[in-house]
VODO-884840 format. One line per 5 residues: number of its first residue (from 1); their letters; for each residue x, y, z of N, C-alpha, C, O. Coordinates in nm, 3 decimals. Example, Ala and Ser with C-alpha at 12.3 -4.5 7.8 and 13.67 -1.06 7.14 Angstrom:
1	as	1.319,-0.569,0.780,1.230,-0.450,0.780,1.320,-0.330,0.780,1.424,-0.332,0.846; 1.285,-0.225,0.708,1.367,-0.106,0.714,1.290,0.003,0.787,1.341,0.114,0.804
% end
This chain:
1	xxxxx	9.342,9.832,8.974,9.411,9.936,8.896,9.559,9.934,8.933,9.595,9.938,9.050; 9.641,9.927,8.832,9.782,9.939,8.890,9.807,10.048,8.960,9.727,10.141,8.951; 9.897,10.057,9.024,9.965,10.146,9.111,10.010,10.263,9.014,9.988,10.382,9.036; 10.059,10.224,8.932,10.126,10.322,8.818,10.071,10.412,8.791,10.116,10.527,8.795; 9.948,10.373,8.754,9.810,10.462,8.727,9.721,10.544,8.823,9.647,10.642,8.816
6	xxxxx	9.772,10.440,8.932,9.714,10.547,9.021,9.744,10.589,9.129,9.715,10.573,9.248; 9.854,10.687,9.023,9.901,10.795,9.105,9.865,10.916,9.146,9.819,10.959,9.040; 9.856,10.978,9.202,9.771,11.086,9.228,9.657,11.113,9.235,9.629,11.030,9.149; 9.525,11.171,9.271,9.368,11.162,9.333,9.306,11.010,9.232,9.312,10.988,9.112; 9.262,10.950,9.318,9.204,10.831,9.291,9.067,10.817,9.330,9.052,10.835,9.451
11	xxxxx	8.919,10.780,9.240,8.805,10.847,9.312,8.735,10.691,9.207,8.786,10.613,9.127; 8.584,10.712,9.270,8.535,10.567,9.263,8.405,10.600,9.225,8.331,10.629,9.319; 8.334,10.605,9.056,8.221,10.673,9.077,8.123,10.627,9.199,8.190,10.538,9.252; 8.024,10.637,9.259,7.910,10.667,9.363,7.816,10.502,9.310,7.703,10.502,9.261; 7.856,10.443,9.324,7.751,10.328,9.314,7.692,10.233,9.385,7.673,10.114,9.358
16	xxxxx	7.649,10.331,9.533,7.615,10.298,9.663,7.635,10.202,9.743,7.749,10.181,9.703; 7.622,10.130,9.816,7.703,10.063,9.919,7.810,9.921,9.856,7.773,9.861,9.754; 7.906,9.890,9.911,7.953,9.816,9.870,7.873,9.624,9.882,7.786,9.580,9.956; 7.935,9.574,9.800,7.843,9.444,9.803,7.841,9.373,9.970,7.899,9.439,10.056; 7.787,9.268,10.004,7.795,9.208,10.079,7.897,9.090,10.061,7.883,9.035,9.951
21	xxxxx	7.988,9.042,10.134,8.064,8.973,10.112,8.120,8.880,10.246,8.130,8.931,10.358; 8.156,8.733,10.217,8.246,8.684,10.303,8.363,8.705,10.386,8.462,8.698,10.313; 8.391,8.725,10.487,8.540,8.712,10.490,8.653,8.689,10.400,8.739,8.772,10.372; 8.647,8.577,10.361,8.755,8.532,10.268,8.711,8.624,10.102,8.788,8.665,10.014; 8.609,8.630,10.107,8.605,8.758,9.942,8.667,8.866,9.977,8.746,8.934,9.912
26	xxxxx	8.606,8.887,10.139,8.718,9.065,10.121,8.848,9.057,10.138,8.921,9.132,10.073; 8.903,8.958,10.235,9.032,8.948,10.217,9.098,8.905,10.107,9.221,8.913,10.104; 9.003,8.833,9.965,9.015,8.808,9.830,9.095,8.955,9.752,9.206,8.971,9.702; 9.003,9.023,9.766,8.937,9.139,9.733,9.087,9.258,9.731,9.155,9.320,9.648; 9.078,9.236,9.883,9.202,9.363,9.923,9.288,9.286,9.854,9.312,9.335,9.744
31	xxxxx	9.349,9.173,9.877,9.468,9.158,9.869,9.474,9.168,9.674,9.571,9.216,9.615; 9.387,9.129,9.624,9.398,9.158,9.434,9.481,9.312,9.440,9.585,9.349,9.385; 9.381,9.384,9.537,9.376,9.549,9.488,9.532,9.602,9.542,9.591,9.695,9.486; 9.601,9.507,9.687,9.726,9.596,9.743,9.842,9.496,9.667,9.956,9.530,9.702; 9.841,9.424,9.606,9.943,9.334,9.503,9.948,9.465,9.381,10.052,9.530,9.372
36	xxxxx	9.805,9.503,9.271,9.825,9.573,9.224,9.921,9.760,9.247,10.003,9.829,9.187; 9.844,9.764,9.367,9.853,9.915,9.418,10.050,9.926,9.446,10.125,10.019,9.417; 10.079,9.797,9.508,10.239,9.812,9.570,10.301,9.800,9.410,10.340,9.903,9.354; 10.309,9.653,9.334,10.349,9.630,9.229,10.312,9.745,9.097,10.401,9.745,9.012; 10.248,9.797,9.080,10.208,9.884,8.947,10.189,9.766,8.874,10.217,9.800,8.759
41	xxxxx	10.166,9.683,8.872,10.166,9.540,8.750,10.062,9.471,8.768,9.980,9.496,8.857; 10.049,9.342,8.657,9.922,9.282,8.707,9.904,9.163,8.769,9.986,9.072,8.764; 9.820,9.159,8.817,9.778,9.050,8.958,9.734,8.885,8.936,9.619,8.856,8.906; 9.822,8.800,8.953,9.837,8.653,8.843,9.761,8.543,8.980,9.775,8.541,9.102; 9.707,8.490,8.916,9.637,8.363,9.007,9.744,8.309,9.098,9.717,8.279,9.215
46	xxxxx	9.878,8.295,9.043,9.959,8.240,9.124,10.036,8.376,9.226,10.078,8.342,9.337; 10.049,8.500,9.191,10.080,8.548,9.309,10.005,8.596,9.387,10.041,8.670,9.479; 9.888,8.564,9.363,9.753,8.578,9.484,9.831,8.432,9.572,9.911,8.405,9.662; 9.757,8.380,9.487,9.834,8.230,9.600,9.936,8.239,9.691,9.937,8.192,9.805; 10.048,8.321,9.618,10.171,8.280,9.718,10.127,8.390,9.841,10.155,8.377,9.960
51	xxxxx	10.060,8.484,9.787,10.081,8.629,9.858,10.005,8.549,10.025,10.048,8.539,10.140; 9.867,8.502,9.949,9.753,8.429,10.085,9.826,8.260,10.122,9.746,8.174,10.158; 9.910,8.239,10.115,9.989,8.129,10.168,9.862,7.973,10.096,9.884,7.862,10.144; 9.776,7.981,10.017,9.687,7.882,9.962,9.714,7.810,9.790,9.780,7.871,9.705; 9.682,7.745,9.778,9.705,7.659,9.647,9.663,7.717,9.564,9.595,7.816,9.592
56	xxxxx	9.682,7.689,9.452,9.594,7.784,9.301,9.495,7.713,9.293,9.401,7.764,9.233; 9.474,7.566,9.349,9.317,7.536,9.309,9.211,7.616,9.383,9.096,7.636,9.344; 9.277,7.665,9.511,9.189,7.720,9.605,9.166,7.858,9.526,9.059,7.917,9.514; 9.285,7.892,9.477,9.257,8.065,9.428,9.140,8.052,9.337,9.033,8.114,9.342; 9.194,7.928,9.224,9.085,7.930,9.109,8.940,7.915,9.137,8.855,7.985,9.081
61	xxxxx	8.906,7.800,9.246,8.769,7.848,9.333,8.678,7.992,9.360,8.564,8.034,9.341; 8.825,8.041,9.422,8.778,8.159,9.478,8.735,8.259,9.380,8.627,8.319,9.386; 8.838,8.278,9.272,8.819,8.381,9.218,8.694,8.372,9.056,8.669,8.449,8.963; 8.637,8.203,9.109,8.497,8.216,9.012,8.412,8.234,9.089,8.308,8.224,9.024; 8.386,8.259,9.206,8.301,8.271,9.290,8.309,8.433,9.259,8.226,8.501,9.198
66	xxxxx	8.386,8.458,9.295,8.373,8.650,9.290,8.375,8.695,9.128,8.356,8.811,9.092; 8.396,8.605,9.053,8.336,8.639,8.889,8.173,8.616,8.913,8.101,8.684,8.840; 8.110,8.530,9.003,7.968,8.508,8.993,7.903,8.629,9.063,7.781,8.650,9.063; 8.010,8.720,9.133,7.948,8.803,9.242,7.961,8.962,9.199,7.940,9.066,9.261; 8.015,8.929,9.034,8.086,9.046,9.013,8.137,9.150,9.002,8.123,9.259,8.947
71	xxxxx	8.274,9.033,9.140,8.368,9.162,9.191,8.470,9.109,9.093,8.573,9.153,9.143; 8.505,9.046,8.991,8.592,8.999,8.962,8.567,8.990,8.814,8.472,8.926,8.768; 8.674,9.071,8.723,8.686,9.039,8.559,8.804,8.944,8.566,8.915,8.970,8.613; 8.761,8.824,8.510,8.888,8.737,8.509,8.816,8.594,8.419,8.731,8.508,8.440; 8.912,8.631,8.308,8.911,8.540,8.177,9.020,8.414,8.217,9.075,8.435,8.325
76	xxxxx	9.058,8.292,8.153,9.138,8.198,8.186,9.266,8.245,8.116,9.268,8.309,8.010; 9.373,8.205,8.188,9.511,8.251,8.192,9.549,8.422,8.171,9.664,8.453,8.139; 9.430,8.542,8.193,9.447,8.616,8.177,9.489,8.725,8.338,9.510,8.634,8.418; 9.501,8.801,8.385,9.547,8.876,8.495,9.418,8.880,8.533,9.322,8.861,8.457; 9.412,8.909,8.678,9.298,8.930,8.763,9.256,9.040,8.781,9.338,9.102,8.848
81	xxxxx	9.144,9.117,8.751,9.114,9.236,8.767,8.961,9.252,8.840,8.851,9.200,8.820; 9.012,9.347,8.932,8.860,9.396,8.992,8.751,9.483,8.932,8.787,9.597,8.902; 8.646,9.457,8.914,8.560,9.544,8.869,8.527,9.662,8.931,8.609,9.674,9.023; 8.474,9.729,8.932,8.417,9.878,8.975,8.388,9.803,9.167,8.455,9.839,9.264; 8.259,9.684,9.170,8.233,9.681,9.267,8.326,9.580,9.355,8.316,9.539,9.471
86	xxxxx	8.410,9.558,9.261,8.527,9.505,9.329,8.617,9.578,9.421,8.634,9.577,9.543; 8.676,9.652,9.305,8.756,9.770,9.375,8.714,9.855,9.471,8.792,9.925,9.536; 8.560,9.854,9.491,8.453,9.988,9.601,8.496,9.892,9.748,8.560,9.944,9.839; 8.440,9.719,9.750,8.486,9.639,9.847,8.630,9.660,9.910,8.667,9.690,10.023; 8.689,9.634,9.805,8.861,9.601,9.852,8.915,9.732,9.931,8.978,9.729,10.037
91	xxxxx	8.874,9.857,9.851,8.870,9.998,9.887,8.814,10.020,10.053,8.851,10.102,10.136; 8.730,9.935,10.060,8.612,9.977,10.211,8.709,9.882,10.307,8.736,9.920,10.420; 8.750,9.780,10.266,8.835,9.676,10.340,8.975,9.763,10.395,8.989,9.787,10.515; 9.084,9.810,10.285,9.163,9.889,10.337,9.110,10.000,10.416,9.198,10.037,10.494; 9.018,10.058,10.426,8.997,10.174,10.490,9.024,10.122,10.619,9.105,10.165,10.702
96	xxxxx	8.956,10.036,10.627,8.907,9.981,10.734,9.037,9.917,10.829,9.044,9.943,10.949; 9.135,9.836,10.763,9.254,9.863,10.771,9.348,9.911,10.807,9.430,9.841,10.867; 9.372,10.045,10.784,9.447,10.127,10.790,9.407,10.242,10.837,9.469,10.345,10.810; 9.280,10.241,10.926,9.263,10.333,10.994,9.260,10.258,11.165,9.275,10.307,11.277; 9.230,10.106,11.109,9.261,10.038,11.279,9.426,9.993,11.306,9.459,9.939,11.412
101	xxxxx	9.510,10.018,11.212,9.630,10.034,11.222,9.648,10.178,11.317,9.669,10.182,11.438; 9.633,10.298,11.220,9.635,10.421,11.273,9.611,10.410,11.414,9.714,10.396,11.480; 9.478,10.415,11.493,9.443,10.342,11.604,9.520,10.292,11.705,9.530,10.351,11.813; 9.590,10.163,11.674,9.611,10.070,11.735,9.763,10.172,11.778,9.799,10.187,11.894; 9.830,10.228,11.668,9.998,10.264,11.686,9.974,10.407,11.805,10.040,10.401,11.908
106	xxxxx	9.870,10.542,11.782,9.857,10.607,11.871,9.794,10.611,11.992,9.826,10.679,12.089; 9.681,10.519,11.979,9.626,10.500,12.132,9.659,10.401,12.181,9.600,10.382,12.288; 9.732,10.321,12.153,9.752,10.161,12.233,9.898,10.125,12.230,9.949,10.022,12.274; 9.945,10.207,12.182,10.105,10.211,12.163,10.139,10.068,12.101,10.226,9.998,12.154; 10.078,10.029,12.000,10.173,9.934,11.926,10.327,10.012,11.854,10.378,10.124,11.851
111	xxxxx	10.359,9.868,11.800,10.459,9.933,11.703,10.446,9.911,11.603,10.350,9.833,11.602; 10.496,9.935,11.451,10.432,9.954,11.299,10.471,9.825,11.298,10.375,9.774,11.240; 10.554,9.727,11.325,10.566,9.629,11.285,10.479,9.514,11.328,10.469,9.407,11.269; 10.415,9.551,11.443,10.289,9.466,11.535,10.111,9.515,11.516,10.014,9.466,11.575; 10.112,9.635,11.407,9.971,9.636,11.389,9.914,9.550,11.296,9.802,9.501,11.309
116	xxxxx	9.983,9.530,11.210,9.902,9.436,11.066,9.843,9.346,11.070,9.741,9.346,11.002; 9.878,9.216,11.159,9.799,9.117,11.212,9.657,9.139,11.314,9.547,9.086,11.329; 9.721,9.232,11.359,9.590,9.251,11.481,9.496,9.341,11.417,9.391,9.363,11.476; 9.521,9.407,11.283,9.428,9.474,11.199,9.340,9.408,11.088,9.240,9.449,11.030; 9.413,9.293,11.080,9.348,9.163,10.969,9.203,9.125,11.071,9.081,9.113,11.059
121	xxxxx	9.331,9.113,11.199,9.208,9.032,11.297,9.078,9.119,11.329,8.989,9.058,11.388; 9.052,9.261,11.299,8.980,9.311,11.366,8.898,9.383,11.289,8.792,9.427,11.335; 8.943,9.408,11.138,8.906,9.491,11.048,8.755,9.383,11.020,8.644,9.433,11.037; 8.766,9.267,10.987,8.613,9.212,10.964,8.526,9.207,11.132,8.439,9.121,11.148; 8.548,9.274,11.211,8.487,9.214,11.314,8.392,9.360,11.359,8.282,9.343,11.412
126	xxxxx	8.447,9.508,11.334,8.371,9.594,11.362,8.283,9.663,11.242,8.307,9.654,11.121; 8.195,9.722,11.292,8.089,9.791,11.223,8.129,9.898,11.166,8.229,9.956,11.208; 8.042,9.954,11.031,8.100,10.087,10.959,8.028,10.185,11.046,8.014,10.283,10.974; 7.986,10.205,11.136,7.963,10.237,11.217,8.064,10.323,11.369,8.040,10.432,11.420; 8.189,10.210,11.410,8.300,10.225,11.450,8.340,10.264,11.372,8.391,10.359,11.431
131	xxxxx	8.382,10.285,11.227,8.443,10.292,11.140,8.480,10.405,11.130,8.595,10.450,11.129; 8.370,10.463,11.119,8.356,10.620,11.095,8.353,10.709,11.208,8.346,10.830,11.188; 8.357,10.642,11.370,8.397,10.697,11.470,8.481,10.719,11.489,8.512,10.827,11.539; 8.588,10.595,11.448,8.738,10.620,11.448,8.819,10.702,11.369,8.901,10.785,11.408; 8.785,10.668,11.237,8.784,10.823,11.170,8.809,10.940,11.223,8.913,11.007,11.222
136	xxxxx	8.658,10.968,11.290,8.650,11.130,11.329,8.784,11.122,11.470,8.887,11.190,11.471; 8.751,11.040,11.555,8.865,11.054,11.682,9.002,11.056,11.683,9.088,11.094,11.761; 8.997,10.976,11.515,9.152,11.025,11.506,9.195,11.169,11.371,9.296,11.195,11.307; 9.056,11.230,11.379,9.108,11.327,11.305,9.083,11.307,11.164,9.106,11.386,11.072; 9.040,11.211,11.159,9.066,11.223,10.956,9.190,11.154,10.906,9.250,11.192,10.805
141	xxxxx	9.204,11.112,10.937,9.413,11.086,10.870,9.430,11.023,10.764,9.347,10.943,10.723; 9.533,11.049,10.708,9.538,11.029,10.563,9.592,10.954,10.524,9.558,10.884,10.428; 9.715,10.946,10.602,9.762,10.825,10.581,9.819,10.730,10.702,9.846,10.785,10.809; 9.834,10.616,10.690,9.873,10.534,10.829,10.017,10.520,10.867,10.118,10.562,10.809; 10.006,10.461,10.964,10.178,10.460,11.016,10.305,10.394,10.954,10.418,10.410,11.002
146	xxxxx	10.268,10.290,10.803,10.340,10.262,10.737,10.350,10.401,10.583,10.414,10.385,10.479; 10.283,10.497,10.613,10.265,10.585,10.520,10.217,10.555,10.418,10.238,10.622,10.318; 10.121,10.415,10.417,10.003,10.496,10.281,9.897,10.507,10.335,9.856,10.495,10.451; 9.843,10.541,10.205,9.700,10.645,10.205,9.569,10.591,10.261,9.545,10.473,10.238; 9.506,10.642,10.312,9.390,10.599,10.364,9.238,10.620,10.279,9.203,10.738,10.282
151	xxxxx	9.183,10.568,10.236,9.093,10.616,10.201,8.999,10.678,10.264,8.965,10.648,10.379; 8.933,10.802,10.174,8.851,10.885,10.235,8.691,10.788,10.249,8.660,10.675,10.210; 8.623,10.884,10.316,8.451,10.784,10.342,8.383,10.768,10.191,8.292,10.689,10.165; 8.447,10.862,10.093,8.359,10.820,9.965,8.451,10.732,9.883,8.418,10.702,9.768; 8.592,10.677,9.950,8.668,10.612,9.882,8.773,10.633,9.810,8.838,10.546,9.753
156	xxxxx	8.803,10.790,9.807,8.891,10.838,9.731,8.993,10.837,9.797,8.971,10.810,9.915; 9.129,10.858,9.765,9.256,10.860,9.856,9.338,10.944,9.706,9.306,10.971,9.590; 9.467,10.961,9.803,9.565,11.073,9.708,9.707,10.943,9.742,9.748,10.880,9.839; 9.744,10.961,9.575,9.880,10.890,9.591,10.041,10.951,9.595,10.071,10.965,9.477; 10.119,10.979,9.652,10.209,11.040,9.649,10.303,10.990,9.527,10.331,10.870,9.529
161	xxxxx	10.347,11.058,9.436,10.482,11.069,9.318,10.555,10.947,9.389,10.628,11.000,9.473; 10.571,10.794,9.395,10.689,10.731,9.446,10.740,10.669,9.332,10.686,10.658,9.221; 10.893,10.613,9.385,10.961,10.455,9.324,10.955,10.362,9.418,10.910,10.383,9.530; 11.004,10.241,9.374,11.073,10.194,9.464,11.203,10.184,9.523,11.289,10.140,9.447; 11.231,10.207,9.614,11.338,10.222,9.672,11.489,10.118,9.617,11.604,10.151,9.650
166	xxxxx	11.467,10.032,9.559,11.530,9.936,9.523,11.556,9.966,9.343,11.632,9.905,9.269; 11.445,10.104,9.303,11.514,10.139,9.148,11.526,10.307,9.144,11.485,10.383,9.057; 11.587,10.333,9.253,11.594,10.475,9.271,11.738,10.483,9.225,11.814,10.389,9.247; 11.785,10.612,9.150,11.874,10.618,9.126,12.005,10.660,9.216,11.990,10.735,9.312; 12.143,10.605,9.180,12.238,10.602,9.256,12.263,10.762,9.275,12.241,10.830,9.174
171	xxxxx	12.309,10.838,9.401,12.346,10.968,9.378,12.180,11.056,9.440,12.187,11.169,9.487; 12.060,10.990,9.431,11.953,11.050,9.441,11.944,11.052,9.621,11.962,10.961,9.702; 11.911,11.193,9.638,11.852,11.273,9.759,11.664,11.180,9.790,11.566,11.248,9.760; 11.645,11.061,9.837,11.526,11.022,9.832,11.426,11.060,9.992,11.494,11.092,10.090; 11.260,11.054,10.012,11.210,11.074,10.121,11.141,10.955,10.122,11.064,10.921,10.032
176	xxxxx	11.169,10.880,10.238,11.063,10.725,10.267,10.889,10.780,10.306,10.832,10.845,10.393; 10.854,10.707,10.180,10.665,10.791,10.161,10.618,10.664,10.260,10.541,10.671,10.356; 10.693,10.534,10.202,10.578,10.421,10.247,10.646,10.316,10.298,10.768,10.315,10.288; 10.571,10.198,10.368,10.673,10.064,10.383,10.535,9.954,10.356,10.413,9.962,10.365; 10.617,9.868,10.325,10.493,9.764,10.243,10.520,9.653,10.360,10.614,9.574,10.364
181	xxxxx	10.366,9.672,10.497,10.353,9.647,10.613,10.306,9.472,10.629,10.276,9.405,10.728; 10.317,9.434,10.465,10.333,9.249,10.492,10.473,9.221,10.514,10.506,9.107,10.546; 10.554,9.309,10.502,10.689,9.270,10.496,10.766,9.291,10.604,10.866,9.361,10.615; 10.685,9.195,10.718,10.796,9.225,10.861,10.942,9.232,10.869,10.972,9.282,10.977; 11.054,9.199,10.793,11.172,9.208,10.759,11.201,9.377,10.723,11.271,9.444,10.800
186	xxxxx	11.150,9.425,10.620,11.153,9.579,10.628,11.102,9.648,10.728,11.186,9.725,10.774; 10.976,9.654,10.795,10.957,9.709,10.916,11.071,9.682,10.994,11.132,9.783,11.029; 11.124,9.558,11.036,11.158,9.549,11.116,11.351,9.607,11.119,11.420,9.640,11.216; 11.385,9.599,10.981,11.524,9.651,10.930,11.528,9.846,10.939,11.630,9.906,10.973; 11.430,9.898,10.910,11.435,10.016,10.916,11.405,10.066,11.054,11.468,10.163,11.095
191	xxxxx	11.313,10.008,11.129,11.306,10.003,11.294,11.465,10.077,11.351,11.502,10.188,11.390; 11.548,9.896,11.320,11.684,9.912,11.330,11.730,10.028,11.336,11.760,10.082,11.442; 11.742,10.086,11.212,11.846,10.185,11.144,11.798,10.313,11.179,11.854,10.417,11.148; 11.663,10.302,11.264,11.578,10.433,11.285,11.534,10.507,11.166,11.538,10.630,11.159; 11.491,10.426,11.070,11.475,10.502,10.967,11.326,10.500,10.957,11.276,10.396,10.914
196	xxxxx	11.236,10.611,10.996,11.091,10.641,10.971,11.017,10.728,10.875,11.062,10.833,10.830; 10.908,10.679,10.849,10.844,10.762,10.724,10.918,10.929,10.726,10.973,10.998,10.813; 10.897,10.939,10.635,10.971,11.115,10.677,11.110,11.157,10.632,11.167,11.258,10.593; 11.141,11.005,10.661,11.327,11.033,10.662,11.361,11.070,10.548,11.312,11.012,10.451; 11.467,11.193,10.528,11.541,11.209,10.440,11.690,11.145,10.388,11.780,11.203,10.449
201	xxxxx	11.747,11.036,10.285,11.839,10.975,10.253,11.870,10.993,10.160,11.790,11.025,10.072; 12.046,10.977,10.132,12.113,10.978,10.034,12.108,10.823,9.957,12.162,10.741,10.032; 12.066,10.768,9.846,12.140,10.639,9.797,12.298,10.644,9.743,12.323,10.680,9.628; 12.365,10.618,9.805,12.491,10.603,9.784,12.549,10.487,9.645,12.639,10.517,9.567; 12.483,10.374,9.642,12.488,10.279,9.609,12.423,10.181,9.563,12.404,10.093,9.647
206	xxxxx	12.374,10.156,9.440,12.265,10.074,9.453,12.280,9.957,9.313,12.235,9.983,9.202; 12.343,9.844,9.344,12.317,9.728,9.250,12.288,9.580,9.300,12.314,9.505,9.394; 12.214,9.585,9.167,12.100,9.458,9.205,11.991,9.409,9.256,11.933,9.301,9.262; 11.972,9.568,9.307,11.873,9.626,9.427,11.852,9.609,9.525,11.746,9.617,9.587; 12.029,9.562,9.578,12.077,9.597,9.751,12.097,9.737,9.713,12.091,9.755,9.591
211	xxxxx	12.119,9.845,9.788,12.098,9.991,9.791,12.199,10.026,9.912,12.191,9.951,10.009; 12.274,10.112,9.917,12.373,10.140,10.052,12.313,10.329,10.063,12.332,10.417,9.979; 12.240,10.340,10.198,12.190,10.496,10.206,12.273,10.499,10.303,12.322,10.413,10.377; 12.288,10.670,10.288,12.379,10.742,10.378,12.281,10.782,10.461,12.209,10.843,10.382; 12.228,10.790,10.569,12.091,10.772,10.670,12.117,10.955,10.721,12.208,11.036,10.700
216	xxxxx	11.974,10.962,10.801,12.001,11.077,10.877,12.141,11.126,10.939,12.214,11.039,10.986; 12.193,11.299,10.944,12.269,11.335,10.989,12.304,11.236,11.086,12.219,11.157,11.125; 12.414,11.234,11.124,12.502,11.170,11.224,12.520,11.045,11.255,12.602,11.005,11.338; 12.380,10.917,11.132,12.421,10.827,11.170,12.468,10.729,11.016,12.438,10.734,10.897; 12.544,10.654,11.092,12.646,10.577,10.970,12.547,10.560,10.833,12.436,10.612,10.824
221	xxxxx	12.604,10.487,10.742,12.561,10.453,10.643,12.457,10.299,10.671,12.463,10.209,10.755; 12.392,10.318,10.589,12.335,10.166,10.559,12.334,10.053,10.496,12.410,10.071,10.402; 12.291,9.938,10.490,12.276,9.846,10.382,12.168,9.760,10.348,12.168,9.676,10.438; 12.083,9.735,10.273,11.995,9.718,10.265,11.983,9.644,10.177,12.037,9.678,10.071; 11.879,9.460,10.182,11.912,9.388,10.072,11.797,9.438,9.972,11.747,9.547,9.998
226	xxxxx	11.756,9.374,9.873,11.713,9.405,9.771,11.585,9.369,9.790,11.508,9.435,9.720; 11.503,9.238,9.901,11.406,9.214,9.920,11.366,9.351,10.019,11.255,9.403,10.018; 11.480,9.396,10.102,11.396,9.540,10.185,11.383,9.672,10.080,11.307,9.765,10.106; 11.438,9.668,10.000,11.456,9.830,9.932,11.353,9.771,9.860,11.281,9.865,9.826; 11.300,9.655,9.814,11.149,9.651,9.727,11.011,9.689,9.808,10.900,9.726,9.768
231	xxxxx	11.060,9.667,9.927,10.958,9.657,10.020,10.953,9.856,10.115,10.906,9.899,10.221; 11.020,9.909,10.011,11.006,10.076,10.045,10.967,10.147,9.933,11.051,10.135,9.844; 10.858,10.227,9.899,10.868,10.320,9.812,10.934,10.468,9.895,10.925,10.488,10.016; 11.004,10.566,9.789,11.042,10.679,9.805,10.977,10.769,9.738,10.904,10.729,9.647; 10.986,10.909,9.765,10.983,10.997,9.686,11.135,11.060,9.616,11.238,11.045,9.682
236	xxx	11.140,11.125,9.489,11.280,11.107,9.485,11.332,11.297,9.446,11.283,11.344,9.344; 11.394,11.357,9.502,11.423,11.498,9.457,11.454,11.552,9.358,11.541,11.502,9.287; 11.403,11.649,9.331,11.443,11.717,9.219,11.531,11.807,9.211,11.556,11.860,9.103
% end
């Protein structure tokens, strides 16, 4: 489902457990659903490819295998779309995700820019079982330390009103909702500038979709290229 669409309460009718799947289907899987979810657009054989660092013959493999399994609506030269039990998988995968992110940043003191890998690595390895322990020990949380949403245990999650930071308007009062946590360059640029979910900024400047914010009280202005301000959604004031 694009991002566009789903904005605000997002819910999955009840069609009991998710399929059984490979490794490489769920990491298939998520990555269809967080291309759609970041982009609002639709999800092309070739930017699966670039996204999973693999060839399009490999994608095209893959993604008739998960048409045979069907997690996958996908006609030839048409966009890739997940089906119901597609999207329930990909859905159970992020949870899973982004609650061992959550995890990893308050009890183990990572930093947002060092959980993502070690959450790839770990998310297929524990039980829904842990799953839902971790859950409860950390409270429920809603959303993770790059600020998106977590899904709830029946799959639902809430999307916050964003843009992207890179088509926010010049002059606009914006709040950083999210950071798009494949993109170690933005983690690691806003790190810098101390700029964390939460933050309130001015865009001062913005063409081509380099963006110049006037940052928290007291500290200088910013600059930001156009690959990091894509890689931020905002909320934007009214």
């Amino acid at each position: 489902m694009p991002r566009t669409s789903a904005q605000g309460r997002s819910t999955l009718p009840p069609t009991g457990a998710t399929p059984r799947a490979t490794t490489s289907v769920e990491d298939y899987a998520k990555t269809i659903y967080g291309l759609a979810e970041w982009e609002g657009a639709d999800v092309t054989a070739s930017s699966l490819a670039k996204t999973l660092g693999v060839s399009n013959p490999s994608v095209s493999l893959m993604t008739r295998k998960m048409a045979e399994l069907g997690l996958l609506d996908h006609q030839p030269y048409a966009p890739l779309r997940l089906t119901t039990a597609g999207r329930r998988l990909a859905l159970a995968m992020v949870r899973r995700h982004r609650l061992i992110e959550t995890w990893l940043v308050r009890e183990l003191d990572y930093s947002w820019d060092e959980v993502h890998d070690e959450a790839e690595r770990l998310e297929h390895a524990v039980s829904e079982t842990f799953v839902e322990r971790l859950d409860a020990k950390l409270g429920h949380p809603t959303t993770d330390p790059h600020g998106d949403p977590i899904p709830a245990k029946d799959l639902s999650l809430d999307y916050p009103e964003t843009t992207l930071l890179c088509r926010a308007p010049e002059g606009a009062r914006v709040r950083v909702e999210q950071v798009d946590d494949s993109v170690p360059e933005a983690l690691h640029a806003l790190a810098d500038q101390r700029i964390e979910i939460g933050a309130s900024l001015r865009v001062l400047t913005s063409r081509s979709g380099d963006v110049v914010l006037q940052g928290p009280s007291g500290s200088p202005d910013c600059d930001l290229s156009h690959q990091i301000a894509h890689a931020v959604r905002v909320s934007v004031a009214v």
